[in-house]
C-alpha positions as CSV (number, residue, x, y, z in Angstrom):
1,X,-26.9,70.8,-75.3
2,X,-25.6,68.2,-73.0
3,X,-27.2,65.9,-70.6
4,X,-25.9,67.5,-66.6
5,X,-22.4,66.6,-65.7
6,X,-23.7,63.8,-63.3
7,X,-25.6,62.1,-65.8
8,X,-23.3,62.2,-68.4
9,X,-20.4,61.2,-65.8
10,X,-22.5,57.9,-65.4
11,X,-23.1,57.4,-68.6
12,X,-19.2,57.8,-69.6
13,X,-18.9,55.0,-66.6
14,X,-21.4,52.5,-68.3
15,X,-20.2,53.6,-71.5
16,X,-22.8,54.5,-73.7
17,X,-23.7,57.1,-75.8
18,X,-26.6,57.9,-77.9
19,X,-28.0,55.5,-80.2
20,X,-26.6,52.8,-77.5
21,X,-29.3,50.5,-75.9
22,X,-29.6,51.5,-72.1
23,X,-31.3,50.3,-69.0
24,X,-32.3,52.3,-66.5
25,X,-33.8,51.1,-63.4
26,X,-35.4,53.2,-60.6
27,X,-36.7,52.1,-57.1
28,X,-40.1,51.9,-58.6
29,X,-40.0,51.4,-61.9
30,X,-37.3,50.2,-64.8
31,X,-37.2,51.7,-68.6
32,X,-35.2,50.2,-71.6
33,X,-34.8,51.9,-74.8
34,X,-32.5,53.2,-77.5
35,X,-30.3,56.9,-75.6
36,X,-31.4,59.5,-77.6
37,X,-29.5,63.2,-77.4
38,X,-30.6,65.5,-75.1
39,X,-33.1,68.2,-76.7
40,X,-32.5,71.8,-76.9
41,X,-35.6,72.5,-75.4
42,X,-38.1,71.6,-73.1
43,X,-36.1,68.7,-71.4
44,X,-34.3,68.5,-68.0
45,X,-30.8,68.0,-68.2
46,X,-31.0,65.3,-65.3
47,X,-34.0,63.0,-67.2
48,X,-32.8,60.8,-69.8
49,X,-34.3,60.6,-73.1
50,X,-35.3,57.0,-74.6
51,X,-36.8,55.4,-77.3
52,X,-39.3,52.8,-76.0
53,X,-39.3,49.3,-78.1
54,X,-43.3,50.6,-78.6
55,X,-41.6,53.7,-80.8
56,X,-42.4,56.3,-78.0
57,X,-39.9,58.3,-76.1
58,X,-40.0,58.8,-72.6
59,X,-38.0,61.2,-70.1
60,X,-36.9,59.0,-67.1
61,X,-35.2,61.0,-64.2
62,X,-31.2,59.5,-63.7
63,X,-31.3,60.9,-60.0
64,X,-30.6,57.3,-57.9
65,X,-31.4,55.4,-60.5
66,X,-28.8,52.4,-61.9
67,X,-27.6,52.6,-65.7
68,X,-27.0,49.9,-67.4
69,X,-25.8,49.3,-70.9
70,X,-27.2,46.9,-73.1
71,X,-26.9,45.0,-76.1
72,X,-27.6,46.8,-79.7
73,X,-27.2,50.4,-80.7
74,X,-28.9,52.1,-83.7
75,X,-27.3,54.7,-86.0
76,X,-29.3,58.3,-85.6
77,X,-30.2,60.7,-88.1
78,X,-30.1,58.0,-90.9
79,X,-33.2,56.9,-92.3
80,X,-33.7,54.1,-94.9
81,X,-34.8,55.2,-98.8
82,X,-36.7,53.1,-100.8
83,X,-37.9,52.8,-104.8
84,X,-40.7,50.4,-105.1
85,X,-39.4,47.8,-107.9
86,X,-41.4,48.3,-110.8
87,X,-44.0,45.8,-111.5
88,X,-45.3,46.4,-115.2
89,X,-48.3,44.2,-114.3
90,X,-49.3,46.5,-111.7
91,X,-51.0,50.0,-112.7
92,X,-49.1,53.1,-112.5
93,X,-49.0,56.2,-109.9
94,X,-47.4,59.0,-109.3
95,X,-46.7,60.1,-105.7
96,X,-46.1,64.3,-105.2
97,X,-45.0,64.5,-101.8
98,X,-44.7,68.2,-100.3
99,X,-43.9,67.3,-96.8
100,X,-46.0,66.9,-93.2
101,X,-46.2,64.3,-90.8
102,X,-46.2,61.8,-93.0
103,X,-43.4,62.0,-93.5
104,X,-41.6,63.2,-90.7
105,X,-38.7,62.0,-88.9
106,X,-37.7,62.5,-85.2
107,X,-35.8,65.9,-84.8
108,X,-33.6,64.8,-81.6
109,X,-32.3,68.5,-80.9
110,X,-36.2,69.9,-80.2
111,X,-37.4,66.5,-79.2
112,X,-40.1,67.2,-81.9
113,X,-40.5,65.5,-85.6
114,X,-38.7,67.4,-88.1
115,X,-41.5,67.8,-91.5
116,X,-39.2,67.7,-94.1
117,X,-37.8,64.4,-95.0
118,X,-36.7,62.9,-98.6
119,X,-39.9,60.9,-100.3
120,X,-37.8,58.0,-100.2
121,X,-37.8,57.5,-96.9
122,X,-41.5,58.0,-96.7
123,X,-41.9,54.8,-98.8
124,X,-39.4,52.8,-97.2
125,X,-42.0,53.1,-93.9
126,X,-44.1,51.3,-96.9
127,X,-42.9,48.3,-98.7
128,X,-46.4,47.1,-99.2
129,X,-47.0,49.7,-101.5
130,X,-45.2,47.3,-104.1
131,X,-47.5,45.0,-103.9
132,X,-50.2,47.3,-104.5
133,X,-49.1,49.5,-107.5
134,X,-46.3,50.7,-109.7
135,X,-44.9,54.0,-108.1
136,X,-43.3,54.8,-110.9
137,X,-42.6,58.1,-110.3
138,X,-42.0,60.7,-106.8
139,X,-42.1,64.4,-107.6
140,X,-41.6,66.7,-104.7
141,X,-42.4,70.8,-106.0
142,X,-42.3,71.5,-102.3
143,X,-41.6,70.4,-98.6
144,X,-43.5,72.5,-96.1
145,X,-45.5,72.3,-93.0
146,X,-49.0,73.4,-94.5
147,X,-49.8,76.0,-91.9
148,X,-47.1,77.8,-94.1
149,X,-48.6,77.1,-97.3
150,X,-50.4,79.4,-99.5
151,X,-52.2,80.3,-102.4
152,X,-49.1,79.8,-104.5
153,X,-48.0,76.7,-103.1
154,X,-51.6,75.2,-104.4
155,X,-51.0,77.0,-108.0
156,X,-47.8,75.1,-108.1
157,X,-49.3,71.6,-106.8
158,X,-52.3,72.2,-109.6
159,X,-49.8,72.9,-112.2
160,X,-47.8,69.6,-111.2
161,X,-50.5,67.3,-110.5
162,X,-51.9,67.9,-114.3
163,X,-48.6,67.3,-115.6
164,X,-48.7,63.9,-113.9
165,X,-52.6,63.3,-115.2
166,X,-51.5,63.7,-118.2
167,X,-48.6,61.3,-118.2
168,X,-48.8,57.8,-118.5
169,X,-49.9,57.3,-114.6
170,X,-53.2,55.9,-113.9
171,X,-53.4,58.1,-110.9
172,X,-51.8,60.7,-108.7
173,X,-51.5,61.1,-104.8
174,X,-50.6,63.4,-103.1
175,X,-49.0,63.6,-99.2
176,X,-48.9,66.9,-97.0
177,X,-49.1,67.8,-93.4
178,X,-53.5,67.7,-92.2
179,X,-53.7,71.3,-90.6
180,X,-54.9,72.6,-94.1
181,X,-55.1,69.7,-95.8
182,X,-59.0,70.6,-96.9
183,X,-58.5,73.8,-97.9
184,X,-55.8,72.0,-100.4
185,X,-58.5,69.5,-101.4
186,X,-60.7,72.0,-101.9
187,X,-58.2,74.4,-104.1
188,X,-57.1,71.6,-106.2
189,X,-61.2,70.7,-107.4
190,X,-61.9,74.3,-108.4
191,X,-58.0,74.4,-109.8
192,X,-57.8,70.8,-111.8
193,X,-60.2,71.2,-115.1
194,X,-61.6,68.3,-116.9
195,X,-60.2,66.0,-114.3
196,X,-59.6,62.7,-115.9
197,X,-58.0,60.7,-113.2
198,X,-58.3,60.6,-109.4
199,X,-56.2,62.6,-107.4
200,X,-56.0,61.4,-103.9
201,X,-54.5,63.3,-101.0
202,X,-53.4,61.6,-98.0
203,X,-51.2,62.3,-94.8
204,X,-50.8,61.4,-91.1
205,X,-51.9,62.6,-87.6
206,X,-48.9,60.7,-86.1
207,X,-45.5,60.4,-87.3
208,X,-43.7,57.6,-88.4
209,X,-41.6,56.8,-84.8
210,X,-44.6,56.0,-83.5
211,X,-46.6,52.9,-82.8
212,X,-49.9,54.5,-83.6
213,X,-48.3,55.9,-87.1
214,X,-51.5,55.9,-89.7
215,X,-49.6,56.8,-92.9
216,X,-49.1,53.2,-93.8
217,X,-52.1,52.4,-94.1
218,X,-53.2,56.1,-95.2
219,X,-50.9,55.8,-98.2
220,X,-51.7,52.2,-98.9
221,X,-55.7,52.8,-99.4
222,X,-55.0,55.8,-101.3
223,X,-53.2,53.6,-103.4
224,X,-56.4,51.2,-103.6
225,X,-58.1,54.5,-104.4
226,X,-55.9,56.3,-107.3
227,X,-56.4,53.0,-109.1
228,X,-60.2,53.2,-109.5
229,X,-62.4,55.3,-111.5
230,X,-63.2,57.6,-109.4
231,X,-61.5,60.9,-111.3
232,X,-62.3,63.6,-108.1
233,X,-60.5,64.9,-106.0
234,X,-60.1,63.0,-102.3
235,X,-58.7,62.5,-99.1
236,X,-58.1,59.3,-97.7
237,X,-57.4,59.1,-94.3
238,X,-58.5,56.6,-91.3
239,X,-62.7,55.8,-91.1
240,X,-62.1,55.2,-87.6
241,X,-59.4,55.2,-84.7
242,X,-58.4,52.1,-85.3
243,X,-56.9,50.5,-88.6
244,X,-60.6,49.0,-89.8
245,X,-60.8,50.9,-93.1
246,X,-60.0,54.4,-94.6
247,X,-62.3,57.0,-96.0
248,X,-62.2,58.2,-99.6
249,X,-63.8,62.1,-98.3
250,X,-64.7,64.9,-101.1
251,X,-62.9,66.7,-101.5
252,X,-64.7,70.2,-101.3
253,X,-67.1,68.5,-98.3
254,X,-64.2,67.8,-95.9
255,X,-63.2,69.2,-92.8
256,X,-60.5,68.3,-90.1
257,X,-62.7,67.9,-87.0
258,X,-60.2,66.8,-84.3
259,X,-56.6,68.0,-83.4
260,X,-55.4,64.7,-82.8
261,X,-57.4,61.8,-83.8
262,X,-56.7,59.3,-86.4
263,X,-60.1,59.4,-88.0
264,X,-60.4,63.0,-87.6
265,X,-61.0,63.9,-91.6
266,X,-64.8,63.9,-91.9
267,X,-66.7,64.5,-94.9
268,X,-69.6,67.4,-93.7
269,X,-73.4,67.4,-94.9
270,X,-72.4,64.8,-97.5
271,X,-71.4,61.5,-97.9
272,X,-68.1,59.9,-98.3
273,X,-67.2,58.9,-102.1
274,X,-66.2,55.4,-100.6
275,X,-65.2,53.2,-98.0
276,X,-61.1,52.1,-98.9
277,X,-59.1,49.2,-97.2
278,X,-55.1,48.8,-98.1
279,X,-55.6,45.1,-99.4
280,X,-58.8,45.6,-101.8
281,X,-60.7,47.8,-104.2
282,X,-62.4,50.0,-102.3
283,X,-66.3,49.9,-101.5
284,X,-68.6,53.0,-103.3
285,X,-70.9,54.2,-101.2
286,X,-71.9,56.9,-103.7
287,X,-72.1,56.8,-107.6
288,X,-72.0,60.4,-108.7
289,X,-68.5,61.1,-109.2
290,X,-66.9,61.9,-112.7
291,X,-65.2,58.3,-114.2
292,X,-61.6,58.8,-115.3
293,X,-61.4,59.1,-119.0
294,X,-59.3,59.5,-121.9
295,X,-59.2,63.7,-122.2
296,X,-56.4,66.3,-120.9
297,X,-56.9,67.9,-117.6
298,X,-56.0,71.6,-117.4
299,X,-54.8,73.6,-114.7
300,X,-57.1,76.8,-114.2
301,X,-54.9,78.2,-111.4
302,X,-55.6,81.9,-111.4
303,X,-56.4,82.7,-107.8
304,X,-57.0,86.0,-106.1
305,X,-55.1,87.0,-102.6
306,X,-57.4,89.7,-101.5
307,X,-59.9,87.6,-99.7
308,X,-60.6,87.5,-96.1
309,X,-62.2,85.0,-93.4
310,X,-64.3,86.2,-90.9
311,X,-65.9,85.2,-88.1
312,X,-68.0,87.4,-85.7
313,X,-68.2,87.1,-81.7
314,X,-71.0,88.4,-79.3
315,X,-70.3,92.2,-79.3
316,X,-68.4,91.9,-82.4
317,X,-68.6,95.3,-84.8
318,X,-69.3,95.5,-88.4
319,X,-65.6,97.3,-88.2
320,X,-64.2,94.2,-89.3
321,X,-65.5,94.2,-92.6
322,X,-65.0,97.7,-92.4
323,X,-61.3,97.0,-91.9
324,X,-60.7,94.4,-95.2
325,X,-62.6,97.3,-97.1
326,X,-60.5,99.8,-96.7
327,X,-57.2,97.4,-97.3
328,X,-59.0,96.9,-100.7
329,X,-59.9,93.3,-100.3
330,X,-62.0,91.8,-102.8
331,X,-64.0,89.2,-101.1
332,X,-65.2,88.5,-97.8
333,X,-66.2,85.0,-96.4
334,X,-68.3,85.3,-92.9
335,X,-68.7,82.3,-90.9
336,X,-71.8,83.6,-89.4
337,X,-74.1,82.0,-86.6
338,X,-76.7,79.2,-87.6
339,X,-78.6,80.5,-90.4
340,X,-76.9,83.3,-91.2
341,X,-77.0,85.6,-88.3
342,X,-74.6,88.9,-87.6
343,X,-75.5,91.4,-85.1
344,X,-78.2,93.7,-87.5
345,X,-80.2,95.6,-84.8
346,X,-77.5,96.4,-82.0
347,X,-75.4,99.3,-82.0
348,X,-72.3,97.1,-83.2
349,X,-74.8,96.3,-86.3
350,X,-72.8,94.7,-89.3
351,X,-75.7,95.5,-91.6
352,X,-74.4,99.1,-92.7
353,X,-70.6,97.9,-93.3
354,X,-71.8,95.0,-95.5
355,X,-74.1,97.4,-97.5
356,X,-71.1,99.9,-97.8
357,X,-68.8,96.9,-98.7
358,X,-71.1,95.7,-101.6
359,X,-71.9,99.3,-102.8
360,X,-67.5,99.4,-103.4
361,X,-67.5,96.3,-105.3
362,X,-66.6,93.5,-102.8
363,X,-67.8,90.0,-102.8
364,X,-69.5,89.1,-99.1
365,X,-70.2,85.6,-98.9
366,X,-72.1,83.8,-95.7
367,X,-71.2,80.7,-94.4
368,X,-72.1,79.0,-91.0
369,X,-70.3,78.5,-88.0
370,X,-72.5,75.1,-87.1
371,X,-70.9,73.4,-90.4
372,X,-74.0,70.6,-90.6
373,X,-77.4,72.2,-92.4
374,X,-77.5,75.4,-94.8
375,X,-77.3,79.2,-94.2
376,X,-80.8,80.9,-95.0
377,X,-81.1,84.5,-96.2
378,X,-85.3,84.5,-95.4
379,X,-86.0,82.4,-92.0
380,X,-85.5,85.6,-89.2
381,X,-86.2,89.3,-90.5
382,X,-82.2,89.6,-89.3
383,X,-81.2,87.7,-91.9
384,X,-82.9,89.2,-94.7
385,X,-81.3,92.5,-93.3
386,X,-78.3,90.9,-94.2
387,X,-79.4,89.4,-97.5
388,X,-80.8,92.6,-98.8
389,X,-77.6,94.6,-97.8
390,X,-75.9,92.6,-100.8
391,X,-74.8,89.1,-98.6
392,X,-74.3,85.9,-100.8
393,X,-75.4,83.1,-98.8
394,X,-73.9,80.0,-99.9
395,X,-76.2,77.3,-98.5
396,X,-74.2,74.2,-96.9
397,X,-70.5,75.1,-98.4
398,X,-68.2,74.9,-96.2
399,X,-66.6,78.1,-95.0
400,X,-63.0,76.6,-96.0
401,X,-63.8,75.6,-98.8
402,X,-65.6,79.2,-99.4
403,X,-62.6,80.7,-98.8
404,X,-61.1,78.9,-101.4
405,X,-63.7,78.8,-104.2
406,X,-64.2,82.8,-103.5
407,X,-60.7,83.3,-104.3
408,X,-60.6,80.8,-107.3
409,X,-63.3,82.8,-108.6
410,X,-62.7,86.6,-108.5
411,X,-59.3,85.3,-109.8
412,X,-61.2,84.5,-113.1
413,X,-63.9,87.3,-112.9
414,X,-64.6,90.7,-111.4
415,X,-68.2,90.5,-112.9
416,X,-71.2,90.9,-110.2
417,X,-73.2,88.8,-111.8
418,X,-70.7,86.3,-113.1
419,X,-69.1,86.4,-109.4
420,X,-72.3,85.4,-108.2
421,X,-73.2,82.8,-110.4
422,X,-70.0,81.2,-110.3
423,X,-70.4,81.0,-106.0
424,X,-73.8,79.6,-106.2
425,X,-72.9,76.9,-109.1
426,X,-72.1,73.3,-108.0
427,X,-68.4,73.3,-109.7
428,X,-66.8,69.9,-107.8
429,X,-69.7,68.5,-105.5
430,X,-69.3,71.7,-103.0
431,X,-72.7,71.7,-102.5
432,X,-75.7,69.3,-101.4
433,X,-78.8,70.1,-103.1
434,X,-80.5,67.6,-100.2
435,X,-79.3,67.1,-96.9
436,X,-80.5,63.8,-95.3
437,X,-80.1,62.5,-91.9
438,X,-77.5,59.8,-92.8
439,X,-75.2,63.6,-93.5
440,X,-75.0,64.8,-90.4
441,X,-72.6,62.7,-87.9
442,X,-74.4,63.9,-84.7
């Protein structure tokens, strides 16, 4: 869609066009950036659209205001690709990139990014990486936002990031989009048998145009990372909000906490594995992670679809386990209140729908809503109500990474017994035998 007639008449008069370098000044104020299109949506056909010098765009009204052309243009739409030279003196990693911010580029006909560029041009926002290690190889099963990811999109990253463990790389990362980026983490630990590298995810909360973009360094200390011997699954991503040092996170213990921030991944009721900079080996701050070795990981990726996530509101009814019961869903996470709590004495009581859920064979599993500290199935009389109907209550899991682990397991077993010794073992750090003070944020 174009600009309005007027401002494109005195535009045609200065004669630019986008990608041309324009001033425009204003009584009060006077922008200069690279002309970008007008976007489809959500822009006003008299404001003009420029990239700022600082990499953010800005809509400047063209009503009264003096255009002016400038020196420079910039081709749009064409983004640099880069292979890393390889370096045999420098260890080798393999990058699987499956899309997100990232690596985005700057989608000019929505004004938004666009989440599926080529993993080339991901690295060429990277040149550093060279110096760091041998990317010797970019595999790409997928590109997708995550919010449309699912359980088969983490089958088919398990399956290729064992190929690549397996190979002659010393270690794998991985880049996606951070709106489900834990619950990837987390599928990939319970997924990835006998690990015997590290597999490091890593992404972005701000896109490359941008002055604030994180994935450089993101990428960088995940390099730092996948070269150590830590062989767990991690995320790497900003410690704080400013570019001090990265956080290697667990990768069943972490949880995106903020929409927006750069630091916003946050291992919960645990400690980080490490502390990870893009110019050194990375400081441990914890010692009991698996070492890489020589063995062969395995991909366990059977996974089953029929699980549901929950989470009860004041005046909530137990119908909505009722509901998943009768579409013949086989497990049930709750992210309950505090300790444990559902409604058990009201008239909206959940107690006789989880009792009637257990009695037909499905997995209910409680989880907490506060995230810090451990469900309890004994404190309050309520929750042993709850407990003795047939709830699981998984002490300090996360109810992500729940989700995850409850469908990883009924996709192995439909054993009662195995089912619930499976939830309540510690498989890949999901749980914290002792929570200390230092765990909790606060």
């Amino acid at each position: 869609m174009p600009y309005s007639r007027d401002v494109e008449e005195g535009l045609k008069k200065i004669k630019a066009q986008p990608g041309d370098r324009v001033r425009v000044k204003s009584k009060k104020q006077v922008f200069e950036g690279v002309l970008l299109p007008k976007p489809e949506l959500g822009a006003s056909a008299s404001n003009l659209i420029l990239k700022l010098d600082n990499g953010y765009n800005v809509g400047v009204s063209a009503k009264g205001a003096r255009l002016e052309k400038r020196e420079g243009s910039v081709a749009l739409e064409k983004f640099a690709e880069w292979v890393p030279d390889a370096r045999s003196e420098l260890p080798k990693l393999s990058l699987v990139a499956t899309g997100g911010t990232i690596s985005t580029r700057v989608d000019y006909q929505t004004g938004g990014v666009y989440m599926l560029g080529e993993p080339k041009e991901l690295l060429a926002k990277v040149p550093e990486l060279s110096d760091v290690a041998n990317i010797h190889r970019i595999e790409s099963p997928f590109r997708k936002a995550t919010e449309d990811m699912d359980h088969s999109d983490w089958q088919r990253l398990a399956q290729e990031v064992v190929k690549e463990l397996n190979s002659d790389s010393q270690g794998v990362m991985v880049t996606m989009g951070t709106d489900i980026l834990h619950y990837s983490a987390a599928a990939l630990s319970f997924m990835i048998q006998d690990q015997n590298k590290p597999v490091v995810f890593t992404a972005a909360q701000r896109s490359p145009d941008r002055g604030s973009f994180d994935g450089a360094m993101n990428l960088l200390c995940a390099a730092q990372f996948a070269k150590s011997d830590c062989a767990e699954v991690s995320i790497v991503m900003h410690g704080t909000s400013s570019d001090d040092y990265c956080l290697a996170n667990v990768g069943t213990k972490t949880r995106k906490m903020h929409t927006s921030r750069r630091d916003a991944f946050r291992t919960v009721n645990a400690q980080p594995w490490a502390k990870a900079w893009p110019d050194k080996p990375p400081h441990f701050l914890r010692r009991d992670y698996k070492k890489r070795s020589d063995g062969v990981a395995k991909a366990d990726v059977r996974f089953e679809s029929k699980v549901a996530h929950v989470k009860p509101w004041p005046g909530a009814s137990g119908e909505l386990i009722d509901f998943f019961v009768k579409k013949k869903y086989h497990g049930i996470v709750v992210e309950a209140w505090a300790l444990g709590h559902v409604p058990a004495t009201a008239k909206h009581s959940w107690i006789p729908s989880i009792q009637n859920a257990v009695e037909k064979g499905v997995t209910v599993c409680f989880t907490s809503q506060s995230l810090y500290g451990r469900v309890h199935p004994f404190v309050y009389a309520n929750l042993r109500k709850a407990s003795f109907a047939g709830a699981l209550y998984l002490e300090d899991l996360l109810p992500e990474t729940a989700f995850v682990k409850l469908g990883c397991v009924l996709g192995r077993t439909k054993n009662p017994a195995r089912i619930r010794e499976l939830m309540l073992a510690n498989l890949a750090h999901e749980y914290n035998d002792r929570l200390q003070q230092a765990d909790f944020l606060g």
